[in-house]
DRENFI-458551 format. One line per 2 residues: number of its first residue (from 0); their letters; for each residue x, y, z of C-alpha. Coordinates in steps of 0.2 Angstrom, whole numbers, plus 5000, padded with zeros to 4 digits. Last residue first. Example, Ala and Ser with C-alpha at 12.3 -4.5 7.8 and 13.67 -1.06 7.14 Angstrom:
2
1	sa	5068 4995 5036  5062 4978 5039 $
END
This chain:
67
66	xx	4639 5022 4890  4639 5017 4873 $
64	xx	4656 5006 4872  4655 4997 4854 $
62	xx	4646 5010 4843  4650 5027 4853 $
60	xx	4667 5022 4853  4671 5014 4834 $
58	xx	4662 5030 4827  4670 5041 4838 $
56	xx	4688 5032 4830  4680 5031 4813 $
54	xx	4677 5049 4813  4694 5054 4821 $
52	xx	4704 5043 4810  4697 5051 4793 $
50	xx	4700 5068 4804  4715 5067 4805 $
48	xx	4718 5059 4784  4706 5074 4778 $
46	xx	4716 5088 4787  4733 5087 4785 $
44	xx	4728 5080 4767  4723 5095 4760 $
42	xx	4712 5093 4747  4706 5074 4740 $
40	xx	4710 5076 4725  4729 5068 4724 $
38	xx	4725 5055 4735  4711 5046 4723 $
36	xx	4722 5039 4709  4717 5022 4715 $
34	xx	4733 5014 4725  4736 5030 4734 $
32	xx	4718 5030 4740  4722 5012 4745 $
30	xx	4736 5016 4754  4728 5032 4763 $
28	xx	4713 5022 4769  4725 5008 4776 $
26	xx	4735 5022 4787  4716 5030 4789 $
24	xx	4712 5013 4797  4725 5011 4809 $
22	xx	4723 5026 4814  4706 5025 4819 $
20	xx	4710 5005 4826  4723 5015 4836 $
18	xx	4709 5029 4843  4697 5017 4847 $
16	xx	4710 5004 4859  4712 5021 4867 $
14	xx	4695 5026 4869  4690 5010 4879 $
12	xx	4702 5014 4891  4716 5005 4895 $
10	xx	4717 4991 4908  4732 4980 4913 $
8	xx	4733 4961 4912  4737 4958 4896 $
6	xx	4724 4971 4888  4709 4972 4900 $
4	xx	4696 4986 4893  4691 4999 4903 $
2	xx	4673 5010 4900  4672 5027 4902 $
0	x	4679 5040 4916 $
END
């Protein structure tokens, strides 16, 4: 079991609070894609935007909570 953060009095995971800044992020990443023309060239977006949120989400884990 990793690291717990306290949110409001009850504790999460660390991996959770990770995973929703991850999604977050590749909602916003998405937007701006949109906004510059890129979307359409990126391939198949059922992969690119999953795994998007998966990098920055391992990234966000392994860089704040290193066990």
């Amino acid at each position: 079991m990793g690291p717990q953060i306290n949110v409001i009095g009850s504790f999460f995971p660390s991996w959770m609070l990770c995973a929703a800044i991850g999604i977050v992020v590749a909602v916003l990443a998405r937007h701006l894609f949109l906004r510059l023309g890129v979307d359409p060239y990126l391939g198949p977006r059922a992969l690119v935007y999953p795994s998007l949120a998966l990098l920055v989400t391992l990234v966000l884990w392994v860089g704040l909570f290193r066990i």
